[in-house]
C-alpha positions in Angstrom: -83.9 -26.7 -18.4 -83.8 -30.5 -17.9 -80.3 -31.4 -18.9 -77.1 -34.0 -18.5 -74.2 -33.0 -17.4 -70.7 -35.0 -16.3 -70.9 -33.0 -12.9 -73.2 -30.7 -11.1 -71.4 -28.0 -8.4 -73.5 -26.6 -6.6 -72.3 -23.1 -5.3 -69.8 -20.8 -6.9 -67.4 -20.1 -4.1 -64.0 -20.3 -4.7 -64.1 -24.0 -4.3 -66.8 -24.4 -6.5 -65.5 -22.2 -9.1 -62.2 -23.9 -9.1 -63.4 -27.4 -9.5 -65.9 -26.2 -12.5 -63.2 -24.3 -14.7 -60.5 -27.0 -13.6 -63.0 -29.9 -15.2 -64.5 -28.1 -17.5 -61.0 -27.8 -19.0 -60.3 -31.4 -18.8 -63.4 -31.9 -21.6 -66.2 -32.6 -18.9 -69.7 -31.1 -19.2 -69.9 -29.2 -16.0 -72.7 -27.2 -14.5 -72.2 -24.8 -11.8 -75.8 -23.8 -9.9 -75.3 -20.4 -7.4 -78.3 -18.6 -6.0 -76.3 -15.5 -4.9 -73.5 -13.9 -6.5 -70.6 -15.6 -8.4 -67.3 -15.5 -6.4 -68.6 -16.7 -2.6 -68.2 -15.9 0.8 -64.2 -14.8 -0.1 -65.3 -12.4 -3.1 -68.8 -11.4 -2.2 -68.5 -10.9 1.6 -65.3 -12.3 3.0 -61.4 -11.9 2.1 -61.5 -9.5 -0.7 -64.0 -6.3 0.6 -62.4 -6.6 4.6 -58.9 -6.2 2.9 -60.5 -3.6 1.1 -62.0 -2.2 4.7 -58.5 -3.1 6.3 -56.7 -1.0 3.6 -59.4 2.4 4.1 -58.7 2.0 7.6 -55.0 2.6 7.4 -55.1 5.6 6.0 -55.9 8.0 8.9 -52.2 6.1 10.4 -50.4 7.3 7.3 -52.3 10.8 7.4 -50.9 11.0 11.3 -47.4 9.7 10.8 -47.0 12.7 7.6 -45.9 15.4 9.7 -42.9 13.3 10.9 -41.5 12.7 7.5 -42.0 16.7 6.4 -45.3 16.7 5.1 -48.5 18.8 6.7 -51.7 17.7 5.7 -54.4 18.8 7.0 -57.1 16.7 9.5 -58.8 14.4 7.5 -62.6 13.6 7.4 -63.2 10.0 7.0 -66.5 9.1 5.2 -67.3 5.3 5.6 -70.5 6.0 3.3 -68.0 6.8 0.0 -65.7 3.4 1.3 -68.6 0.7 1.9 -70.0 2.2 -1.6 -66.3 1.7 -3.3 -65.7 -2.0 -2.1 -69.3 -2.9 -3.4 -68.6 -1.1 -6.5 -65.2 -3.4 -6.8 -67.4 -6.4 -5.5 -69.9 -6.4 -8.6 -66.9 -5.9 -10.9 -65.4 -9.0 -9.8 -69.1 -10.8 -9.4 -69.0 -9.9 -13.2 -65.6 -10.9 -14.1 -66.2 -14.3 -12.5 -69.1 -14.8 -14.9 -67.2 -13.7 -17.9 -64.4 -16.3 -16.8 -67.2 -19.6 -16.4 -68.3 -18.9 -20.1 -65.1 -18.5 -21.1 -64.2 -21.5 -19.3 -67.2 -23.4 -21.3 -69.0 -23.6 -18.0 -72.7 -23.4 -17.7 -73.6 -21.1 -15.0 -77.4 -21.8 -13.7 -78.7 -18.8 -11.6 -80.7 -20.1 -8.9 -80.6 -22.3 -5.5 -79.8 -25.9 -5.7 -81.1 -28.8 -4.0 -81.3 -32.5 -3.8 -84.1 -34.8 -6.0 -82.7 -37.9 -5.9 -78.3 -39.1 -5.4 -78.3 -37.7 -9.3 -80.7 -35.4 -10.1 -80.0 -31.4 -8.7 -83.7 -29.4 -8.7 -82.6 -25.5 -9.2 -85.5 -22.8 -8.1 -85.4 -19.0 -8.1 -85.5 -19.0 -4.2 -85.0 -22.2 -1.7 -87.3 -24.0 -1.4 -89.3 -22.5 -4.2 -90.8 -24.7 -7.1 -88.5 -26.8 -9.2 -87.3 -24.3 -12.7 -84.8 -26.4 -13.8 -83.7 -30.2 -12.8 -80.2 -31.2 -14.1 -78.7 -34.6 -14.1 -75.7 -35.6 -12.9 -73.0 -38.3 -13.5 -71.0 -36.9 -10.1 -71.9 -34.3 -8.0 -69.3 -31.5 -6.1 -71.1 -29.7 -3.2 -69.4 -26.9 -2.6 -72.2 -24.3 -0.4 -69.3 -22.7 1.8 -70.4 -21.8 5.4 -72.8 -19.1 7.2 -72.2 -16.9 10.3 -73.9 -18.1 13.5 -75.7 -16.0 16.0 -75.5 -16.6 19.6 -78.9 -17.6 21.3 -79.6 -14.5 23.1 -82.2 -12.4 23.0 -82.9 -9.7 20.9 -80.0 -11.6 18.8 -81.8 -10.3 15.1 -80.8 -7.1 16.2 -77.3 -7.5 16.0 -74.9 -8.1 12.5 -73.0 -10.9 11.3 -69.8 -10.6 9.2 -72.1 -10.3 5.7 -74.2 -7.2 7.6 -70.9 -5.1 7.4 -70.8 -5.3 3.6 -74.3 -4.0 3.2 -74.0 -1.0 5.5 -74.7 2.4 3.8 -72.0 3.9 6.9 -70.3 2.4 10.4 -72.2 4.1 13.4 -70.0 6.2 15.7 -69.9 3.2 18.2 -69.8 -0.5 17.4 -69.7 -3.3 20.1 -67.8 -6.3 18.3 -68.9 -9.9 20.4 -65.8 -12.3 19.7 -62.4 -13.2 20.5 -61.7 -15.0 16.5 -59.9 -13.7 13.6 -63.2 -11.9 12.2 -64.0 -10.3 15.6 -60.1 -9.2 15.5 -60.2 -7.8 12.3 -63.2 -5.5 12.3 -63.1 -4.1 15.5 -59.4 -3.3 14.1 -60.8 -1.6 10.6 -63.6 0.3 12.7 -61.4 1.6 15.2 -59.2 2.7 12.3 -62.0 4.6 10.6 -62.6 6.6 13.8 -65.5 4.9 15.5 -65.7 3.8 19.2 -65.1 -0.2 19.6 -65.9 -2.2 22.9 -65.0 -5.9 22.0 -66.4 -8.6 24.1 -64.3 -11.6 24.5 -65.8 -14.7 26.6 -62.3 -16.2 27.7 -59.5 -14.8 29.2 -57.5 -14.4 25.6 -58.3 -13.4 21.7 -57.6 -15.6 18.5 -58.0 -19.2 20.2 -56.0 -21.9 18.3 -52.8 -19.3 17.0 -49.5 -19.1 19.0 -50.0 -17.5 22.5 -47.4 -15.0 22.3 -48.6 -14.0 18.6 -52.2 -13.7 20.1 -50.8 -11.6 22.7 -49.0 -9.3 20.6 -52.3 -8.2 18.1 -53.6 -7.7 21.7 -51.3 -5.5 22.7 -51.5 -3.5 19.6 -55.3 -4.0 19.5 -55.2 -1.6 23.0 -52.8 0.9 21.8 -54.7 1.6 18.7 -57.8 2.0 21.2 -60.0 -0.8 21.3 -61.9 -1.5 24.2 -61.4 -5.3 25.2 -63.8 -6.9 28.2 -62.4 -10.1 29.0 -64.3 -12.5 30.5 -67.5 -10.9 29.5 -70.4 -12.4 27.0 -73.5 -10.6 25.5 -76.8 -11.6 27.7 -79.3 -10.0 25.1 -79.5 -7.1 22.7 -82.2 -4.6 23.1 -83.8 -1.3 21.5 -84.0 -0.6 17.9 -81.8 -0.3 14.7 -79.2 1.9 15.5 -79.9 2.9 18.9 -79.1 -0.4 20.8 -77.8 -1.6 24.1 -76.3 -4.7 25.0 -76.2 -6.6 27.9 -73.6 -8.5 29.4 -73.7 -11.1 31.5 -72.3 -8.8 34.5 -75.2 -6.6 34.1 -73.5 -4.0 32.3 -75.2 -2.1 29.6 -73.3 -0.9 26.9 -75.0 1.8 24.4 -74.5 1.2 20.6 -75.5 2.0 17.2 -74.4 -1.7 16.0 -73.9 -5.0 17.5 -71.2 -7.2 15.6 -72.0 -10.7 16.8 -68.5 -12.8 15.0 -69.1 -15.8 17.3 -68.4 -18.5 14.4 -69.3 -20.3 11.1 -71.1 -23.1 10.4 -71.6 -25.2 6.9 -74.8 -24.0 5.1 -76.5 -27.3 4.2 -79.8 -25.6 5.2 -82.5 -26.4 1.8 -79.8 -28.9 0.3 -82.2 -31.9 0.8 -79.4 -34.0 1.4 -81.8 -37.3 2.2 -83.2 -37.3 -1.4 -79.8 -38.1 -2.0 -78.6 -41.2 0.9 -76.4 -38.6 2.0 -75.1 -38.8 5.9 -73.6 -35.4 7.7 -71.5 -35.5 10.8 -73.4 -32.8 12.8 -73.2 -29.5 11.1 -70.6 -30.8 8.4 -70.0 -33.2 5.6 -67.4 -36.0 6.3 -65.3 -36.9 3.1 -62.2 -39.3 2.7 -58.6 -37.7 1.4 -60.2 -37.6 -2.0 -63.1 -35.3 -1.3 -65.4 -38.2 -1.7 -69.0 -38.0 0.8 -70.6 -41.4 2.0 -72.4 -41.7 -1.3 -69.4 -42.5 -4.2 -70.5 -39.8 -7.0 -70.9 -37.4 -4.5 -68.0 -35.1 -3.1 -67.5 -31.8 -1.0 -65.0 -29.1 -0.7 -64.6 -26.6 1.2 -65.9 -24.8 4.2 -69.0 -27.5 3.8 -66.4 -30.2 5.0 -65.1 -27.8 8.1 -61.8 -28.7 7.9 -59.6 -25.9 7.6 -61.9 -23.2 6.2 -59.4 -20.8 3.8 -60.1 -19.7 0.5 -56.7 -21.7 -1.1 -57.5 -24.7 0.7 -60.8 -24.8 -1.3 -59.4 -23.8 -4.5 -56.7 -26.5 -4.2 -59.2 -29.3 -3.0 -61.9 -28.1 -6.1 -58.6 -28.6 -8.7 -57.5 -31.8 -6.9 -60.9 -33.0 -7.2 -61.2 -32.0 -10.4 -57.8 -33.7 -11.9 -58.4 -37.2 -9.9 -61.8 -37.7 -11.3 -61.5 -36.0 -15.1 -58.1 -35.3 -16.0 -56.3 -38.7 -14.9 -54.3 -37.1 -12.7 -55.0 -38.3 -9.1 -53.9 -36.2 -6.0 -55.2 -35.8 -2.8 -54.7 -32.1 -0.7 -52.0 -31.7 1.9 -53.8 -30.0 5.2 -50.9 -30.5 7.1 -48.6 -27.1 6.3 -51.3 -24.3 5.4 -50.5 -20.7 6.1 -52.9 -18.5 7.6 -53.1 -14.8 8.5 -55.5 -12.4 10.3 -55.4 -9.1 9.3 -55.5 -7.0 12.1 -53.5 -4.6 13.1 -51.2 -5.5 13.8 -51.2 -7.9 11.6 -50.2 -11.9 12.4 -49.5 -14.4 9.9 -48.1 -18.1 10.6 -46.8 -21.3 9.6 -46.4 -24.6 10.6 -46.6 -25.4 14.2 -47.3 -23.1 17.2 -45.0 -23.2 20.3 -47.4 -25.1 22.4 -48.5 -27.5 19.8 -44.8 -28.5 18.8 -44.4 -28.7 23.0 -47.5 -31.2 23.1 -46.8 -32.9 20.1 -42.6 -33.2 21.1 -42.6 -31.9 25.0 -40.3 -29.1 26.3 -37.0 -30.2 25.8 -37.3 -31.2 22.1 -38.8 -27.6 21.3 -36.2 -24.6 20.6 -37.7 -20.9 20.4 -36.2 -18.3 18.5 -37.6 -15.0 18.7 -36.9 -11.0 17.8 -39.1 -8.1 19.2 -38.7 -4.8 18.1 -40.0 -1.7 16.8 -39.5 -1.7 12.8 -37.8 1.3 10.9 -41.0 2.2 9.5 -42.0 3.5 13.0 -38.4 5.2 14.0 -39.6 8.8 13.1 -43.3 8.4 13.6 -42.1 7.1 17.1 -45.4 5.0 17.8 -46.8 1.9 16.9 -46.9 -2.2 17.8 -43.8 -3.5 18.2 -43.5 -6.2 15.8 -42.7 -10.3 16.9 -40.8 -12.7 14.7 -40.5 -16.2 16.2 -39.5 -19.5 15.0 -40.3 -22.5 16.2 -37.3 -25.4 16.0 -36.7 -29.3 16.5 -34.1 -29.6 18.9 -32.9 -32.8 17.7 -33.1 -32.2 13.9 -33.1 -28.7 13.8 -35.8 -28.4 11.3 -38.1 -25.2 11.4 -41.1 -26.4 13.0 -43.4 -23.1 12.5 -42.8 -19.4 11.4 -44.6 -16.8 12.6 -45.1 -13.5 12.6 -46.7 -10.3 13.9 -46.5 -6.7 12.3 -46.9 -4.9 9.0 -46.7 -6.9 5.9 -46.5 -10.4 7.7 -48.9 -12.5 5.4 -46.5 -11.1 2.5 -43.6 -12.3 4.6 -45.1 -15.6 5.9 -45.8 -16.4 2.5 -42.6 -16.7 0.9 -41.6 -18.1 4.4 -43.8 -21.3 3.8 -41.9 -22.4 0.7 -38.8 -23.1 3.5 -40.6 -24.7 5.8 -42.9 -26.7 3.3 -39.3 -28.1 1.8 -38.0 -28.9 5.4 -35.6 -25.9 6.2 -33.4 -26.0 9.3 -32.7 -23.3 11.5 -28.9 -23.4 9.8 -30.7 -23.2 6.4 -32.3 -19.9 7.8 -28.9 -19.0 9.1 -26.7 -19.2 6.2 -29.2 -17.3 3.6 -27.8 -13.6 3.4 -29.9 -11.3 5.2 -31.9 -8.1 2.8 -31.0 -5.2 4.9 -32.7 -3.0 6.0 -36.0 -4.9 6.1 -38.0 -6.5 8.9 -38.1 -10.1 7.1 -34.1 -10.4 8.0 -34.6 -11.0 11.5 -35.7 -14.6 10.5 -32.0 -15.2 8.8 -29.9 -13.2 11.6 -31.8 -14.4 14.9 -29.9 -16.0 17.4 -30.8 -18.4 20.2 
């Protein structure tokens, strides 16, 4: 295939795939050029199979918490073989559904890795680096390669797994050390505890989930301990030795912990690895590309989106910055991406969720006495019979001056749901008397946010 096309993407992420169909549908010729499957790090290996995971490993809670409401069932046998096979199962539907949707979309999908000949010519090969198959022209280009796990330079590091690893298991061992204090640390030592297997997490500073509101951060802690994960503070992985499934890790104190896997979630990094992004003039800041507000790279034909640019690295920013790319450059439409209200969530459990800013960032970016905390702790109604369970943390963040809602956050079941609809306020500039005077849902946990006082 030697062929012209209005724009190239290379990688079919959820970026990529966004900017393709969204162009493709403005009456550009678009290519889309993926070595792996369709759908990225969010369908293949990310998001979609860990909800999955998180959702398996909830079961053996709602198996427990039956006799309370009546109903004897009896003790469950939990088969992580039958789950990973399921969420793969549901992983190649959707790796075929996305494929179905780019030739409905009139986008030509080009199996293979892409790379760099020149600032307008993409060379496609079956493997990276291999020889050149196909070379496709472009009039602009969208890289949109997503990110990688990193490993920690430690001995014996090839032993252990990174985020991707868990996918591709045929079951979870009956102990797993999990090194990492971040949001995909937090959330698998949280789905392997739940399925029944022994977690030690290591965590190098004194706290988990780095960057999120401190008191949020310490509530998923709190309930990370009661549902019996083992956290070592202060603690980091000196080397990893033995064999597939019968390992032993090493800390830095000298302590050797016995395992059948090492989880090693100590970060991300853009994947520009094989791009060959010199053929092209193109400059990267470190381990990322730079682009302006409308996704454009140092080179003008060229853009990014994504986890590539290491901004905020979430599935809906890329979507939204792949469309707004799309409509500025082919459907006369020009907008740029607001980063600066984006929800997030880890799921955990418990699980946190949050918008807007954190306590101590609204204290640093206002001080002390223009920041006003609202908060409501408690034990939701969902847990009054079973009688055990996080308590769950609802906190808003205010302007003391202007009353506006600053941040919402949340900790305990269903918060992303919750958050989400909670982002629509705070994205139009809701004050804590807007909050106030919207009738409260009763009985649900969500009215807190409407009936909290100071």
């Amino acid at each position: 295939m030697d062929q012209v096309f209005d724009l190239v993407v290379i990688g079919a992420g959820s970026g990529g795939l966004a900017a393709a169909k969204r162009a493709s549908a403005h009456g550009a010729r678009v290519a889309l050029v993926e070595g792996d499957k369709v759908g990225g790090t969010c369908v293949i290996r990310g998001c979609v199979p860990k909800k999955l995971l998180v959702y398996g490993s909830k079961v053996s809670e709602h198996l427990a918490d039956a006799p309370s409401y009546g109903v004897d069932v009896p003790p469950a046998t939990i088969n992580t073989s039958v789950l990973l096979q399921a969420v793969r199962a549901e992983v190649d539907r959707l790796n075929t559904l996305h494929v179905s949707l780019l030739e409905k979309a009139g986008v030509t999908l080009v199996q293979g890795w892409g790379r760099f000949q020149d600032a307008h010519r993409i060379a496609v090969s079956s493997k990276p680096g291999g020889d050149v198959e196909h070379s496709l022209t472009a009039g602009r280009v969208l890289i949109a390669v997503g990110g990688r796990p990193l490993r920690p330079s430690i001995p014996g590091a090839e032993l252990g797994w990174v985020s991707d690893d868990m996918f591709l298991l045929e079951r979870f061992p009956e102990h797993v050390v999990v090194v990492g204090a971040g949001f995909i640390a937090c959330e698998f030592a949280c789905i392997l505890r739940g399925l029944g297997i022994a977690v030690t997490q290591l965590v190098r500073r004194d706290g988990l989930l780095r960057g999120f509101d401190r008191e949020l951060a310490a509530a998923v802690q709190e309930g990370m301990v009661e549902k019996g994960v083992d956290l070592r503070f202060s603690t980091s992985p000196a080397a990893i030795e033995g064999s597939p499934g019968d390992l032993v890790l090493v800390t830095d104190q000298g302590e050797r912990i016995q395992a059948g896997g090492v989880l090693l979630a100590t970060g991300r990094q853009p994947f520009l690895q094989g791009l060959n992004l010199e053929a092209a003039g193109l400059r990267s800041e470190g381990r990322k590309l730079t682009v302006d507000a409308d996704q454009r790279t140092s080179v003008s034909h060229i853009f990014a989106v994504g986890d590539v640019t290491d901004r905020i690295c979430l599935t809906p920013v890329a979507v939204d910055e792949g469309r707004a790319f799309a409509d500025t450059q082919f459907g006369g439409r020009p907008r740029q991406v607001n980063h600066d209200l984006v929800a997030s969530a880890v799921f955990s459990q418990p699980e946190l969720a949050t918008v807007g800013l954190s306590e101590e960032a609204a204290i640093s970016r206002l001080g002390a006495d223009a920041v006003v905390i609202h908060r409501a702790r408690f034990r939701s109604m969902d847990q009054a019979l079973p009688k055990r369970g996080p308590r769950t943390l609802l906190k808003l963040v205010i302007e003391a001056g202007t009353d506006k809602v600053l941040g919402c956050h949340m900790v305990g079941e269903h918060a992303a749901e919750i958050i989400q609809m909670a982002a629509i306020a705070v994205g139009m500039g809701a004050t804590k008397a807007d909050f106030d005077r919207t009738m409260a849902l009763h009985p649900t946990v969500s009215e807190e946010f409407v009936t909290m006082a100071s």
